[in-house]
N, C-alpha and C positions, 0 to 999 in steps of 0.2 A: 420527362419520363423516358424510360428505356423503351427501344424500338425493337432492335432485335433479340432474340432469343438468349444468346452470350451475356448480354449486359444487364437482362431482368435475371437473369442467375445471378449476376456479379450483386445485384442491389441483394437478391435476398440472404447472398452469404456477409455481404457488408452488416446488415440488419442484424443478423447472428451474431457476427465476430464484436461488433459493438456491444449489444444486451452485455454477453461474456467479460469482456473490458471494465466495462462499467460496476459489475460485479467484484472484480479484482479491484479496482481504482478504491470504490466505496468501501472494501473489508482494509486495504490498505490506511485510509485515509480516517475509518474511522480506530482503528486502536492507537493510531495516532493522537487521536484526538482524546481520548480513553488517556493517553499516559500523561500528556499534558496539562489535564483534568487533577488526575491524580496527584503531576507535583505539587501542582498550585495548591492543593488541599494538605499537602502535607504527608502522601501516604505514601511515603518512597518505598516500601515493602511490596505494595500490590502492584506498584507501576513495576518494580525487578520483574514480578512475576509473570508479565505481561510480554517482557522483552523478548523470550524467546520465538514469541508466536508471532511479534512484530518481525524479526529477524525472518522465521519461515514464508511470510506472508511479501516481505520487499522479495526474499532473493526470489518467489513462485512468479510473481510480476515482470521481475526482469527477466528470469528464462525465457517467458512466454511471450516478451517483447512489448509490454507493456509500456514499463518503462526502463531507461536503460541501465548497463551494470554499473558504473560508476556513481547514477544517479540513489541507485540504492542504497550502496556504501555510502553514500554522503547520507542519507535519511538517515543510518543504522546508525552511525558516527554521533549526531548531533544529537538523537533522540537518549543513545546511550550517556552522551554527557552531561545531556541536561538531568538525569537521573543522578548521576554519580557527583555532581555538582552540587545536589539538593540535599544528597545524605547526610545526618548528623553525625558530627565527628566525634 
């Protein structure tokens, strides 16, 4: 446990900036999981429709240092192929 005064601040801004995190991580992680859902079921229309708000949702994460910028791109990249891979031709 923290002793001095600095460090019990420091735990309760930790405790904060986590809650917050976790927030971002989970809205991330779950339309993710929403589009994947989707191709497997065949509904390549409502997973497009989804894309844009996945794209606002990685790049909001990575501003804020969640996770980082390239890491995003690569999310945005693969999640877009698998969509565009799935469409009938």
């Amino acid at each position: 446990m923290p002793i001095t005064k600095s460090a019990k601040k420091a735990l309760r801004q930790n405790a904060g900036r986590k809650a917050r995190n976790l927030v971002y991580k989970k809205k991330m992680r779950g339309l993710i999981k929403q589009v994947r859902i989707l191709v497997e079921e065949k509904k390549i229309e409502e997973a497009k429709k989804l894309l844009p708000q996945i794209y606002k949702t990685l790049d909001k994460t990575a501003k804020v240092g969640i996770i980082k910028k390239n890491t995003a791109g690569r999310k945005k990249s693969r999640i877009t192929k698998l969509v565009n891979k799935n469409q009938p031709s």
